[in-house]
N, C-alpha and C positions, 0 to 999 in steps of 0.2 A: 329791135334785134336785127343783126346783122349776117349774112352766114357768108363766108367768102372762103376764095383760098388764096391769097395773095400773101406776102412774106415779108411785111416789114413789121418794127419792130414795135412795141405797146411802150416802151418803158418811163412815156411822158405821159402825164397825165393828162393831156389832154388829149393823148390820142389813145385811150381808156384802156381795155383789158381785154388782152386774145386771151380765148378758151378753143382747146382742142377738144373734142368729144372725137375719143377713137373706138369704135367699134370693132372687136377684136378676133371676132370667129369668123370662118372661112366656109363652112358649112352647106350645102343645100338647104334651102327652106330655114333658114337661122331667123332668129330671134333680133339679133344684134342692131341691125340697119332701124328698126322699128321702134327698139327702147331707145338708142340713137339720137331719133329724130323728138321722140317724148322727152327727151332731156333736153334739148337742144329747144321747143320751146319753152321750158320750164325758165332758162336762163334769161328769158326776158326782159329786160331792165325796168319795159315799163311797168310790171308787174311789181311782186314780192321784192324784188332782186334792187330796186330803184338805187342808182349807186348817187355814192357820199356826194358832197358837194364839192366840186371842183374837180370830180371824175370825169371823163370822158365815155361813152358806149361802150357796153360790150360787144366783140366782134368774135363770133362762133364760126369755125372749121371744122365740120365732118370729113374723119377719115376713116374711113372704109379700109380693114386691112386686105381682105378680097382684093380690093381693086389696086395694091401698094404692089408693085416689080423690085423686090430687093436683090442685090447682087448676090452671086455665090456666096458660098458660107463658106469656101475652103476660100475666101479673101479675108475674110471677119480676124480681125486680131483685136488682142486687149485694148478698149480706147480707141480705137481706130479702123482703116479700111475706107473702101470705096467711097465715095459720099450718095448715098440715097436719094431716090426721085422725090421721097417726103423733108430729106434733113430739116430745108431751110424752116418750110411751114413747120413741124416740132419744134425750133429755132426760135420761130418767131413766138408763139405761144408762150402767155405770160401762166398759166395753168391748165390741167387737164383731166379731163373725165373719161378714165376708163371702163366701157360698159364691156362685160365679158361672162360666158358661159361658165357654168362649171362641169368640166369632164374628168371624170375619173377623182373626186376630190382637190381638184386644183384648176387653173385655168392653160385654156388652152397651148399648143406649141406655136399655133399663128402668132399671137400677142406675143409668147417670150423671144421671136425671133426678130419682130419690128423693136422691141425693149431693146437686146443685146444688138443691135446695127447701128445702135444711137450710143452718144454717151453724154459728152456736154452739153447735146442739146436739151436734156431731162435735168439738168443740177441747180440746183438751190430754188425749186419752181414748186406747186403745191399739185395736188391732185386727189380728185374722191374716184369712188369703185363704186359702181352700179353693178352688180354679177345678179345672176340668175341663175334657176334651175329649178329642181326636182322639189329641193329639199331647200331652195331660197341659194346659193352658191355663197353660203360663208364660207364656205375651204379656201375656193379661189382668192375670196377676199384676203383672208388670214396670208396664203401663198403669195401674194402678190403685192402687199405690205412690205414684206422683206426683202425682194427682189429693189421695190424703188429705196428704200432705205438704203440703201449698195449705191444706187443709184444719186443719193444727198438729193431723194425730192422729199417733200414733206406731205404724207398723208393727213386727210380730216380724219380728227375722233369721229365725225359720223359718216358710215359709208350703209349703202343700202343694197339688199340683197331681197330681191323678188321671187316667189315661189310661185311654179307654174304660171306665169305671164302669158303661155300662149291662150289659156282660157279668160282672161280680160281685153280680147279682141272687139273692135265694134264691127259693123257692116262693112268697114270701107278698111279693114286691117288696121288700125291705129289703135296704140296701145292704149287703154281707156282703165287704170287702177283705180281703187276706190281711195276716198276723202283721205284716210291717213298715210297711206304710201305715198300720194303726193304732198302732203306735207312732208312728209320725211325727206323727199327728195329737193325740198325749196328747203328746209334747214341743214342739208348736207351743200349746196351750191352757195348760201348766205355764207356758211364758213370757206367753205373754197374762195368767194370771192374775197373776203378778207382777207385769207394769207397772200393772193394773189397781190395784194395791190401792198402789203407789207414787204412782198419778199419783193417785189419791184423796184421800189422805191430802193431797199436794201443792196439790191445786184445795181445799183444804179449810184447809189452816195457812200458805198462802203468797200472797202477790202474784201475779197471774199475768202475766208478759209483756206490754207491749203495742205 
């Protein structure tokens, strides 16, 4: 595994598959950074994940919306505006894993504002939801489905929703789930990498919709 941020493109195979893992809440004391980084080793190649043959590595990008400077929003128009200090790395990402809170039944205003700054860089690309909360954050999940759908990315049938996370902490804060959550989350990432290397190949030998 590989974690970088650097911005070129995945769409050969031999230079294998970016995955963004974007952590979506802005919060003090957030959760986000921590399941984050548990997902981010979960995508392991050498692990569960071992890709096809004639793959290339996977190459993982933490983005921290915290730490993301977007331009005003009185610049933001439909499709368009400023280019963002994240664009290219979203850009270059061949799929993405949004991990995110759920507040109020839904997910945060952080994430829908990094969502709505972007446009092309999110189209014909795959993505699963990692959400959390109280009650496990299907709201946000279900919210947040539709929003990329707008978007022409293609969500996994399986997305996973953690309830109360912050009590499967170990000594050292890392997030430590029992036996089935993590499988959940290694059969929600097997199908991400699939579509991932389908819809490549595809944005790569094909016409795309318009």
């Amino acid at each position: 595994m590989s974690v970088s941020t650097d911005q070129h493109s995945s769409l050969s195979p031999a230079a294998g598959i970016r995955v963004a893992v974007i952590s979506g809440s802005v919060r003090k004391d957030r959760m986000g950074p921590t399941i984050a980084r548990w997902v981010a080793a979960a995508l392991n190649p050498a692990a569960a994940l071992k890709p096809d043959a004639g793959m290339g590595p996977l190459h993982i990008d933490l983005i921290d919306v915290a730490h993301v400077e977007l331009p005003d929003d009185s610049l933001l128009y439909p499709g368009g505006g400023p280019k963002s200090e994240v664009a290219d790395r979203i850009a270059a990402a061949d799929a993405f894993v949004f991990v995110t809170p759920e507040y109020n039944h839904s997910y945060p205003a952080s994430l829908k504002r990094l969502i709505d700054w972007h446009y092309g860089e999110w189209r014909l690309k795959p993505a699963t939801i990692v959400a959390y909360g109280v009650y496990g954050g299907y709201a946000a999940i279900e919210h947040l489905r539709g929003v990329l759908a707008e978007l022409s990315v293609v969500t996994t049938r399986r997305a996973l929703g953690l309830r109360v996370p912050w009590t499967a902490l170990d000594d050292q804060g890392r997030y430590t789930p029992d036996a089935e959550l993590s499988r959940g989350l290694t059969a929600s990432l097997a199908e991400l990498r699939w579509w991932a290397e389908v819809l490549a190949d595809a944005r790569r030998d094909r016409t795309p919709p318009t």
